[in-house]
DRENDO-1510 file (C-alpha; in Angstrom, 1 decimal, always signed):
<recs>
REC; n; res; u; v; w
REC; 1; UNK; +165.7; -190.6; +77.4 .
REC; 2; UNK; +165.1; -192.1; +74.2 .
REC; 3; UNK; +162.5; -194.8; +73.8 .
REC; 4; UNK; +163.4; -198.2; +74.9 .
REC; 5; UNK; +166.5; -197.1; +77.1 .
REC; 6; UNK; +164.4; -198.1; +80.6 .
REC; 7; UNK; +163.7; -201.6; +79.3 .
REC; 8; UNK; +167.6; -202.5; +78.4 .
REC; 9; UNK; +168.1; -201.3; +81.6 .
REC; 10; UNK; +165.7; -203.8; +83.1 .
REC; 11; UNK; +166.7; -206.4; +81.8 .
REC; 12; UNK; +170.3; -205.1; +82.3 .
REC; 13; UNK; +169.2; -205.8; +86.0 .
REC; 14; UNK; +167.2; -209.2; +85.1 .
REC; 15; UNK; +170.8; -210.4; +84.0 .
REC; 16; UNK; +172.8; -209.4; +87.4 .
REC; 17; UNK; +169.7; -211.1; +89.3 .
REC; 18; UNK; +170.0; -214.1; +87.2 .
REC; 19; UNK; +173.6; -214.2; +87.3 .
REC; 20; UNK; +173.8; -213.6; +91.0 .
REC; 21; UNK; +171.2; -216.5; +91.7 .
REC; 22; UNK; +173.9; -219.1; +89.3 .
REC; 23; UNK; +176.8; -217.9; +91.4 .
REC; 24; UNK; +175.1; -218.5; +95.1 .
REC; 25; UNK; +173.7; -221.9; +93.8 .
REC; 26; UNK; +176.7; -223.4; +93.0 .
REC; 27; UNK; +178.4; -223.0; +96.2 .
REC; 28; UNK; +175.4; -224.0; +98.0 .
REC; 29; UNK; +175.2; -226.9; +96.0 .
REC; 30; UNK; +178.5; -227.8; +96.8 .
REC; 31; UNK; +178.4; -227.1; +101.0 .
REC; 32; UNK; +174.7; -229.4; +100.7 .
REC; 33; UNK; +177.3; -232.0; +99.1 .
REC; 34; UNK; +179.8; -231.3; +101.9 .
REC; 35; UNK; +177.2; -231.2; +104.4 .
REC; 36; UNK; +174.5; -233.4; +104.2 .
REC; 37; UNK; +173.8; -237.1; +103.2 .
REC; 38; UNK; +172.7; -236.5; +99.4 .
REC; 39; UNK; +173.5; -240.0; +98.5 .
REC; 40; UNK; +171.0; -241.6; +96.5 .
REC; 41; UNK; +168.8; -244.5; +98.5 .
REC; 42; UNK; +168.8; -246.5; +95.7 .
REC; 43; UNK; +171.7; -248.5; +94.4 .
REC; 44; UNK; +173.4; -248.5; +91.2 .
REC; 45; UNK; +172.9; -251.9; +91.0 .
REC; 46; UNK; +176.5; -252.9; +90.6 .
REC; 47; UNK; +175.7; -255.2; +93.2 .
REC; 48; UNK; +174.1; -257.5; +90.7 .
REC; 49; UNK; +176.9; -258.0; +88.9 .
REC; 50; UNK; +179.5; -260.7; +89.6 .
REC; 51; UNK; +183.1; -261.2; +88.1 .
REC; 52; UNK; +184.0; -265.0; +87.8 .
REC; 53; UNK; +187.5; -265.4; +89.9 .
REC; 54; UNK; +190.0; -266.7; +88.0 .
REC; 55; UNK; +192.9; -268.5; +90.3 .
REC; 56; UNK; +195.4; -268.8; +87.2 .
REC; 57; UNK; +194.9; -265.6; +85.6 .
REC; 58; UNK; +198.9; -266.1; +83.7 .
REC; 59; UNK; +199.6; -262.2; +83.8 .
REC; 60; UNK; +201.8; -260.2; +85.5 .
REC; 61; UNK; +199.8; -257.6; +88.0 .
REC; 62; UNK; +202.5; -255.0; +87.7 .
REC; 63; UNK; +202.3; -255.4; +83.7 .
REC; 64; UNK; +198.6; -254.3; +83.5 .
REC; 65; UNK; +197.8; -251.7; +81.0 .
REC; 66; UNK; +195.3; -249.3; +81.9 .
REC; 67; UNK; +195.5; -247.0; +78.8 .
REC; 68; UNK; +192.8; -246.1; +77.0 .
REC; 69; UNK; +191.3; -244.7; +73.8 .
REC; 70; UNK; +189.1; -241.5; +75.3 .
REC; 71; UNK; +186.9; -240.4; +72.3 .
REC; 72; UNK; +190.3; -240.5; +69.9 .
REC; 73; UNK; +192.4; -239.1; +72.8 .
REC; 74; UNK; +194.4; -241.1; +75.2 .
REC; 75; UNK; +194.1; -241.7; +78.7 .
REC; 76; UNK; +196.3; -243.3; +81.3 .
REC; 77; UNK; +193.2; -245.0; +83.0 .
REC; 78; UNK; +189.6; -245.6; +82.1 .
REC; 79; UNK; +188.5; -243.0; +85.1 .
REC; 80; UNK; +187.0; -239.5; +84.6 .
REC; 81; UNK; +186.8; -236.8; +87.2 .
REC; 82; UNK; +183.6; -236.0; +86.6 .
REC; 83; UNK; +181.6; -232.6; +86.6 .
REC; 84; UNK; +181.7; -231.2; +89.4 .
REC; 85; UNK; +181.9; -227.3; +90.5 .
REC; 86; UNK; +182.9; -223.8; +89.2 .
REC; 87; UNK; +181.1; -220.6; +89.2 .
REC; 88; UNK; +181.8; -219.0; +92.2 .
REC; 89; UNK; +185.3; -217.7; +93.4 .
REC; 90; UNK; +185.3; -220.9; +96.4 .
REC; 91; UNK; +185.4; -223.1; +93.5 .
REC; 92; UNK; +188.2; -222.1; +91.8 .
REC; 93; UNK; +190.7; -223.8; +94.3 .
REC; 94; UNK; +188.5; -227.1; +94.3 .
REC; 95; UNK; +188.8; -227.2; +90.6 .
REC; 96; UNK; +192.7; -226.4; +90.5 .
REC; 97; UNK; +193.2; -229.4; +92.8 .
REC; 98; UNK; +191.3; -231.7; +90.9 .
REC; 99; UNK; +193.2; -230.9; +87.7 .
REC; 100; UNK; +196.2; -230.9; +89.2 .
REC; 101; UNK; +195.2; -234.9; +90.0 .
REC; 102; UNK; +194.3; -235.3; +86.7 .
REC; 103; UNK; +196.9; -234.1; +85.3 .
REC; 104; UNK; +199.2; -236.3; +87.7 .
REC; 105; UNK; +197.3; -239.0; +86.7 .
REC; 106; UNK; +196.9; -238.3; +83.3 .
REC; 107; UNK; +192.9; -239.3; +83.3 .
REC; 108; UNK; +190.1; -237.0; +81.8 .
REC; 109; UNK; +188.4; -234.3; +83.8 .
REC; 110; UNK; +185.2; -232.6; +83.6 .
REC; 111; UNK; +184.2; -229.1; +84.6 .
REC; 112; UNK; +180.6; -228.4; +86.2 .
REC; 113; UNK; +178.2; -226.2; +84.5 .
REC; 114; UNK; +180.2; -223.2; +82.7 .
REC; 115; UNK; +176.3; -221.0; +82.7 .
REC; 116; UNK; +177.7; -219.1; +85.7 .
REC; 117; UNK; +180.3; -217.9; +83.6 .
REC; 118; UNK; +178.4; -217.6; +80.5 .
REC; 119; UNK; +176.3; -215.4; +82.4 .
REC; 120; UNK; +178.9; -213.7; +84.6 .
REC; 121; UNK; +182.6; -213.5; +82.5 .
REC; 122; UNK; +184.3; -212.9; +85.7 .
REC; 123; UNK; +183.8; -216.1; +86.9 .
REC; 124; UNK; +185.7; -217.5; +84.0 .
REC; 125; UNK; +188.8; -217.9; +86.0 .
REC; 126; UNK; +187.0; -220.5; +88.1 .
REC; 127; UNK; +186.5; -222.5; +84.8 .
REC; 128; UNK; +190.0; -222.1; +82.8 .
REC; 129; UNK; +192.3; -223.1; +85.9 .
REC; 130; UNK; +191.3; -226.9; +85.0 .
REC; 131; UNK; +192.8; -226.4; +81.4 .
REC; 132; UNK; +195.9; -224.6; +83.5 .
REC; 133; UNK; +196.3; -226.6; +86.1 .
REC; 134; UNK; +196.0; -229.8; +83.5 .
REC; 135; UNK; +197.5; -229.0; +80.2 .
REC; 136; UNK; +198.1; -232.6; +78.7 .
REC; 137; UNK; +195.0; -234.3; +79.8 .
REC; 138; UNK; +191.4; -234.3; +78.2 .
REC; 139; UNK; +189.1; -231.6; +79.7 .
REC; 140; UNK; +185.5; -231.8; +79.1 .
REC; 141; UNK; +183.6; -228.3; +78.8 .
REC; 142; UNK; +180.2; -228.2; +80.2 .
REC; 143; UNK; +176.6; -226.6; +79.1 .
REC; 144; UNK; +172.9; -227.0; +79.3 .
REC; 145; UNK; +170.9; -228.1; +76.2 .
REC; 146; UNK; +169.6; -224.5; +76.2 .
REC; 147; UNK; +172.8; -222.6; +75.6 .
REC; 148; UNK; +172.8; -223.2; +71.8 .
REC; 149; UNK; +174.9; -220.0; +70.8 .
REC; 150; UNK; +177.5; -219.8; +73.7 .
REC; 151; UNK; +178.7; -223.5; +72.9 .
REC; 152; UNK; +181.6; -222.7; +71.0 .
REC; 153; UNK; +182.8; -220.0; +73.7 .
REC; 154; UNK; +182.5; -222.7; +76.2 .
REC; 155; UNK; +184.8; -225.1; +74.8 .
REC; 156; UNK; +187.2; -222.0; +73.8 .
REC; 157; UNK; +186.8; -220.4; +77.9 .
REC; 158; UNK; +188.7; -224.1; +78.7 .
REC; 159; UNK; +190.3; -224.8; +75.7 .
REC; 160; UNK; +188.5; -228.0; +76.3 .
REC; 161; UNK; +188.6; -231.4; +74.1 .
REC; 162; UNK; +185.3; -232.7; +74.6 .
REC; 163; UNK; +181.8; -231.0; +75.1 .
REC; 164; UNK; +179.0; -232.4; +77.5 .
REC; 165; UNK; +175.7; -231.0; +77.2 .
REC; 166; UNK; +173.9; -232.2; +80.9 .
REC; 167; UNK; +170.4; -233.0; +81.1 .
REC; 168; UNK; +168.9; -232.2; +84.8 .
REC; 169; UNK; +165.1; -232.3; +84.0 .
REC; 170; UNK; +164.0; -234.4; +88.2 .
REC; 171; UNK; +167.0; -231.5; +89.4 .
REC; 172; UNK; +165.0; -228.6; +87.6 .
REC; 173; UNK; +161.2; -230.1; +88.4 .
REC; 174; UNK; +162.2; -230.3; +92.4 .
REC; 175; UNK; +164.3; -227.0; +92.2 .
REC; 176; UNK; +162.6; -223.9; +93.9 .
REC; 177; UNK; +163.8; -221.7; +90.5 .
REC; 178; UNK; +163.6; -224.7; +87.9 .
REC; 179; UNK; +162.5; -224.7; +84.5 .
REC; 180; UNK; +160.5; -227.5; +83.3 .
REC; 181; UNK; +160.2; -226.3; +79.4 .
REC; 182; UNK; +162.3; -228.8; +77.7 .
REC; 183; UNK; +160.3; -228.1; +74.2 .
REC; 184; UNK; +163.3; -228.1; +71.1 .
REC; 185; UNK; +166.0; -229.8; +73.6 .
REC; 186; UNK; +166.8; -232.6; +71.4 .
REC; 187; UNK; +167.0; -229.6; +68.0 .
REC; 188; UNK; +169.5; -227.6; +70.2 .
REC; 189; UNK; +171.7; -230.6; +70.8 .
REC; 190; UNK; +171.6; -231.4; +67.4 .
REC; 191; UNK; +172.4; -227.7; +66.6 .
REC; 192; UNK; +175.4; -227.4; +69.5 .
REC; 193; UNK; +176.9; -230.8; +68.2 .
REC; 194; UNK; +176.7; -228.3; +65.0 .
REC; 195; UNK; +178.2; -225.5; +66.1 .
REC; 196; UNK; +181.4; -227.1; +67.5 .
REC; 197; UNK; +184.8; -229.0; +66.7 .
REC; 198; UNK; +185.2; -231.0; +69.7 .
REC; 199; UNK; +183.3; -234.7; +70.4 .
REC; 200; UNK; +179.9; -234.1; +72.3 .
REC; 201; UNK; +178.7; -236.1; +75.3 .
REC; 202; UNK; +175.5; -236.3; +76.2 .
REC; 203; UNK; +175.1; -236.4; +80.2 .
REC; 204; UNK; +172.8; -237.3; +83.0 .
REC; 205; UNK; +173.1; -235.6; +86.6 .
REC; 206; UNK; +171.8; -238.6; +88.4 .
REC; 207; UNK; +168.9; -240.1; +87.1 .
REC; 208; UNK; +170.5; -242.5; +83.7 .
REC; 209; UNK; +169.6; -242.6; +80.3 .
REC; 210; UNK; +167.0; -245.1; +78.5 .
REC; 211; UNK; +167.6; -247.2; +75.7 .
REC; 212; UNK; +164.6; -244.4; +74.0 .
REC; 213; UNK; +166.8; -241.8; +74.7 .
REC; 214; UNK; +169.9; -243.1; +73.9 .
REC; 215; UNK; +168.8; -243.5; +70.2 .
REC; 216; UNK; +167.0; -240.1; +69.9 .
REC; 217; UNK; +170.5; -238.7; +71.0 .
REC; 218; UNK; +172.4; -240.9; +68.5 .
REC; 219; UNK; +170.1; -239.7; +65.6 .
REC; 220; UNK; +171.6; -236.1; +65.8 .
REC; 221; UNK; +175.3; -236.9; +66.4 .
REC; 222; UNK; +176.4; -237.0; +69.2 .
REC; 223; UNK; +179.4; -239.2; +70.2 .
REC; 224; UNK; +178.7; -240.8; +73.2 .
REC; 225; UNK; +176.9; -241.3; +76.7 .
REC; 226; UNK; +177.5; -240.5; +80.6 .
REC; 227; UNK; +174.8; -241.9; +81.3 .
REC; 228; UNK; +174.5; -240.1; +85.2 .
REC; 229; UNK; +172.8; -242.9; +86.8 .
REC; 230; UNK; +171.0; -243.7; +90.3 .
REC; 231; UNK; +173.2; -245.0; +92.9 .
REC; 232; UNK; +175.6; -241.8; +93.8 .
REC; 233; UNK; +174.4; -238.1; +94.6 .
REC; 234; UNK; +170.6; -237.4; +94.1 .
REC; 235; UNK; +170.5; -233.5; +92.8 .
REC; 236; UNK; +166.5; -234.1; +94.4 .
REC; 237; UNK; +168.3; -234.5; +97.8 .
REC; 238; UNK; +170.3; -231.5; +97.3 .
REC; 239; UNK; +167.3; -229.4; +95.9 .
REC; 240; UNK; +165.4; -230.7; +99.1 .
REC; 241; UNK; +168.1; -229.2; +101.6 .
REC; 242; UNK; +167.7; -225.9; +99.5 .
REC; 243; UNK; +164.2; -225.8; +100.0 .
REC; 244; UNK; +164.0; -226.6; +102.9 .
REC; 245; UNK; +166.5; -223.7; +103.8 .
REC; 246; UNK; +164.5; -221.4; +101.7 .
REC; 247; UNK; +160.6; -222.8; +103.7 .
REC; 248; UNK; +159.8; -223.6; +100.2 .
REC; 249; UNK; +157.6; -226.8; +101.5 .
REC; 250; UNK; +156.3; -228.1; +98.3 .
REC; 251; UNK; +159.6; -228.1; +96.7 .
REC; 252; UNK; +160.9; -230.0; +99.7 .
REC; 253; UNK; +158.1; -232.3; +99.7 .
REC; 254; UNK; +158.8; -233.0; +96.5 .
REC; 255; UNK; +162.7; -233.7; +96.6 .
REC; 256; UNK; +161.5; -236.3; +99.2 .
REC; 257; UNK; +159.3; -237.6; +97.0 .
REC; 258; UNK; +162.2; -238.5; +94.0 .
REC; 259; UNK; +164.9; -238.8; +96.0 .
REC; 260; UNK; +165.5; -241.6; +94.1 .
REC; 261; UNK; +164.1; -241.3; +91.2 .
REC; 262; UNK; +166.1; -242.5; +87.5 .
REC; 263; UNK; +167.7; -245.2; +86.1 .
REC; 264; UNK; +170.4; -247.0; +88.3 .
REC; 265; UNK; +173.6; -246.9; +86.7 .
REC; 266; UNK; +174.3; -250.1; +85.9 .
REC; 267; UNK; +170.5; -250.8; +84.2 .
REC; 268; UNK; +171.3; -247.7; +82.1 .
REC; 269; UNK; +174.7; -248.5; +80.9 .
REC; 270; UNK; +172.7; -251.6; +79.6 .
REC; 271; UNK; +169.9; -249.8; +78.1 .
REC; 272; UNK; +172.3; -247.4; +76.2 .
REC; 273; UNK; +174.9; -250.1; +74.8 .
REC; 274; UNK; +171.8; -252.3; +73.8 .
REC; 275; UNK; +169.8; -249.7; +71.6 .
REC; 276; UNK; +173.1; -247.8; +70.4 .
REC; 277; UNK; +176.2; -247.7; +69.5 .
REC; 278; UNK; +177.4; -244.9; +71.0 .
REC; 279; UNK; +180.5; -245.3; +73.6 .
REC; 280; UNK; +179.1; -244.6; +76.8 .
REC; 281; UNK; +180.8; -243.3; +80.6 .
REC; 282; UNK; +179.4; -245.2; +83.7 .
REC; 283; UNK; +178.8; -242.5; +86.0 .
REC; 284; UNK; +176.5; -242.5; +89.5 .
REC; 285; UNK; +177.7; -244.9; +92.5 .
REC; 286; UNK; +180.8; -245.6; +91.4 .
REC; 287; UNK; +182.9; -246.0; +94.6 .
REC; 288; UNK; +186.1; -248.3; +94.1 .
REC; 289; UNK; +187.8; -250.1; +91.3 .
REC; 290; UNK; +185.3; -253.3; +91.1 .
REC; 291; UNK; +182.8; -250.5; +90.1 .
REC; 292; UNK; +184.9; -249.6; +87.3 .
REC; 293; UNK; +185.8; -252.9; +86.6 .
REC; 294; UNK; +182.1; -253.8; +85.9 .
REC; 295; UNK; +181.3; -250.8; +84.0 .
REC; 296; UNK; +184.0; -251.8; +81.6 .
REC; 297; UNK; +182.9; -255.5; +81.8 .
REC; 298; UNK; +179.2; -254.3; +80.5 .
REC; 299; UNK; +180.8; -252.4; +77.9 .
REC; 300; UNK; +181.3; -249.0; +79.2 .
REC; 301; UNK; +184.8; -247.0; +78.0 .
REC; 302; UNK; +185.3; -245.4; +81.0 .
REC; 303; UNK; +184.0; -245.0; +84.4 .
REC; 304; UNK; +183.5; -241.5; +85.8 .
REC; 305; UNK; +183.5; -240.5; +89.9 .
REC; 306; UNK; +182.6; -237.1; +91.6 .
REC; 307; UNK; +181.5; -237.0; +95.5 .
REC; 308; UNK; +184.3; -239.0; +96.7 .
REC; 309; UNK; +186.6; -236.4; +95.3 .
REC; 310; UNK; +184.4; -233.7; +96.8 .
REC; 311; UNK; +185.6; -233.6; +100.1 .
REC; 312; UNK; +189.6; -234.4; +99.6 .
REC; 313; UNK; +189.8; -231.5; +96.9 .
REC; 314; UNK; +187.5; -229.0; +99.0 .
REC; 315; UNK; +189.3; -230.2; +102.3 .
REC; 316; UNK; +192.1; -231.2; +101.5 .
REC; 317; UNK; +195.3; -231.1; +99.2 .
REC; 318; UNK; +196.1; -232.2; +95.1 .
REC; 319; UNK; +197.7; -234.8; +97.0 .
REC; 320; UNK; +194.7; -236.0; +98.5 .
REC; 321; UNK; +192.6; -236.5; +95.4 .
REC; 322; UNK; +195.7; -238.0; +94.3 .
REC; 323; UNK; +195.2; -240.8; +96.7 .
REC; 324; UNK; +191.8; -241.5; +96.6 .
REC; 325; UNK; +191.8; -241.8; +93.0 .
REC; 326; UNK; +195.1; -244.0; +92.6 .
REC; 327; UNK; +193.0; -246.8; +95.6 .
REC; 328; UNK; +190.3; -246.5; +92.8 .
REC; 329; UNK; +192.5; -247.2; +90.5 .
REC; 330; UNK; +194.5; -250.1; +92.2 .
REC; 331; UNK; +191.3; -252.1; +92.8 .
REC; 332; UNK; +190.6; -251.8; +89.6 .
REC; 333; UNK; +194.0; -253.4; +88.7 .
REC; 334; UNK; +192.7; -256.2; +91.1 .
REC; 335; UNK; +189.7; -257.1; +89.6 .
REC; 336; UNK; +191.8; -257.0; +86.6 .
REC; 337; UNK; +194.4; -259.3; +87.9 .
REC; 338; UNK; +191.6; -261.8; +89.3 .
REC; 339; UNK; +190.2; -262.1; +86.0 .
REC; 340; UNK; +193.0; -262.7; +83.8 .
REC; 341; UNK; +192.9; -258.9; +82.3 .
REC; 342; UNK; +196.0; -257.8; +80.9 .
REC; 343; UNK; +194.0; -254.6; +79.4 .
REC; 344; UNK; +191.1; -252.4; +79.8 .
REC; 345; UNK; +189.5; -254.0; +76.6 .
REC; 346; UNK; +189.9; -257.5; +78.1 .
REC; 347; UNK; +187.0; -256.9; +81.0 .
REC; 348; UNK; +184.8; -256.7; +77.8 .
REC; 349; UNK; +184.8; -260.0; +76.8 .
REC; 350; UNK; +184.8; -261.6; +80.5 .
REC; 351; UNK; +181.1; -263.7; +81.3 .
REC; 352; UNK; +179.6; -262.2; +84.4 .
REC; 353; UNK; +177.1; -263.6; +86.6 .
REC; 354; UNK; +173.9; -261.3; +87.0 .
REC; 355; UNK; +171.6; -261.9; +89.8 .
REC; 356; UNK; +168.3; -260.6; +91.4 .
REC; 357; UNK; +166.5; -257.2; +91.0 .
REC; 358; UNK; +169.2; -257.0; +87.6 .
REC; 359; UNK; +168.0; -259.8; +85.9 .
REC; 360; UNK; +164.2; -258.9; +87.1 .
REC; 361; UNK; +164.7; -255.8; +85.1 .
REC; 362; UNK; +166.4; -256.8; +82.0 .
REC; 363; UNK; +163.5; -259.6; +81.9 .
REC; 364; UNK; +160.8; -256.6; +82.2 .
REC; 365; UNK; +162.8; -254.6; +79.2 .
REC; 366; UNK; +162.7; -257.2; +77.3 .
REC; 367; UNK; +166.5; -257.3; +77.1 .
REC; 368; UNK; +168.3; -260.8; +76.9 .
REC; 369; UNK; +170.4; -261.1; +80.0 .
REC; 370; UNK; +172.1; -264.1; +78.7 .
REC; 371; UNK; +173.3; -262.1; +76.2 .
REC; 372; UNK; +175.1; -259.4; +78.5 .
REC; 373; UNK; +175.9; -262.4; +81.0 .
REC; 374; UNK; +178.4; -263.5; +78.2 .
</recs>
């Protein structure tokens, strides 16, 4: 045996482990999500915000026009399916359901994490059925900030139009097998938004995005913001049911601790529009059209949802999703209606009235909330 051979083959075997660890996380991730009450205890603050009624609004409700401009591509609503699942063979039915409603629909749609398949080519499949199942829609490829080189091969396993690099750093720290080195993350987003064709997102898994952040992320290119706030599913909630599963009892200790931990998702769509320019995707709590009508209203292009689908699309039928995202949709026509909205961009330039632990926030920031009030 020449010299060297038994260390490939170690690390031959490292790669299976590691591979084989990806694959049984995501579909425990997804029957915690099923399973367990993972919802943040935090709002997302959307509470705060108030839409002023408008009893002549002079439009027609059924002449509402919820098309939108998604990063240069176009979008019959201002909705995203977002991130979700892939990477294990139970997956791949979830996924095909939930592009089969977004390609009904005609709305974006994200894929989770595409490092299982990175890591394990067979799980592709589980990945490319969105781009199958929704040909004429966006479709957002997914990666971590670590997987500089396999970038491009992400966007090309999906023949995706849009890249998201996620940032998980309170999902890795509480995570029995995390990694907590983020040295060089902000150089290998700079070199991934390098290394590919397609617009790049920059995205939160739950715990938002600072004003800070928002303009470190700017400075290397990227196009725009999910910011992933508080308010929806906490990952540290998840990682505690895994712990506790595993009798890991710091870990779970922990994931107690910062439950909910971040940013709530209103505060950080705030932050991000006030210290960039970047367009930006309200993500984390949103739960029915007046939360994507206030998203839009504080500037947001788009609003993007994820547990509620969960549960219809593992359970259930296309036809399910279908439903739950078309009542989304139709309050969101409300609240348009009520405020005189005859388009997405009008929610923009509507005043709102902000109230309470909002306001006591913006004031701490040192953000004007007169000036987002309108």
């Amino acid at each position: 045996m020449a010299k060297g051979e038994p260390v490939a083959e170690d690390k031959l075997e490292d790669d299976l482990s590691e591979a084989s660890m990806t694959r049984r996380r995501k579909i425990e991730h997804i029957e915690i999500c099923l399973d367990e009450d993972v919802q943040c205890r935090r709002s997302s603050m959307y509470e705060h915000i108030g839409l002023i009624h408008n009893a002549l609004p002079e439009i027609d409700k059924d002449k509402i026009d919820l098309t939108t401009n998604f990063l240069g591509l176009r979008a019959h609503a201002p909705l995203v399916i977002a991130a979700m699942t892939g990477g294990h063979p139970k997956t791949y039915e979830i996924n095909r359901k939930l592009a089969g409603a977004a390609e009904e629909l005609r709305i974006p749609i994200g894929v989770g994490s595409q490092r299982a398949a990175v890591e394990d080519p067979s799980l592709a499949d589980t990945f490319r059925v969105v781009r199958e199942a929704a040909p004429s829609v966006p479709v957002i490829a997914n990666i971590g900030a670590t997987h500089v080189d396999v970038a491009p091969d992400a966007v090309e396993m999906i023949d995706a139009d849009i890249l998201a690099i996620h940032l998980n750093p309170l999902q890795e720290a509480v995570q029995p097998e995390g990694d907590c080195n983020s040295e060089g993350v902000l150089d290998n987003i700079s070199s991934i938004v390098d290394s590919v064709e397609v617009p790049v997102i920059v995205k939160e898994t739950g715990a938002g995005i600072s004003g800070e952040v928002a303009q470190s992320l700017e400075s290397v290119g990227i196009d725009a913001i999910d910011v992933g706030g508080v308010g929806g599913t906490s990952w540290a909630a998840v990682e505690y049911f895994r712990a506790v599963k595993e009798d890991d009892d710091l870990k779970a200790q922990l994931g107690l601790d910062f439950w909910s931990w971040g940013i709530p998702t209103a505060l950080s769509v705030i932050m991000v529009r006030d210290a960039t320019e970047l367009d930006v995707i309200a993500t984390g709590g949103i739960r029915n059209g007046l939360d994507v009508a206030k998203s839009l209203s504080l500037g947001a292009m788009a609003a993007g949802i994820a547990h509620p689908l969960l549960r219809p699309a593992a359970m259930g039928s296309t036809l399910d999703v279908v439903v739950e995202v078309e009542r989304i949709l139709e309050g969101l026509k409300i609240a348009m209606y009520l405020t005189g909205c005859s388009r997405v961009d009008d929610l923009a330039e509507r005043p709102l009235i902000l109230s309470g632990e909002l306001i006591d926030a913006l004031n701490s920031l040192d953000i004007d909330f007169k000036k987002i009030a309108g």
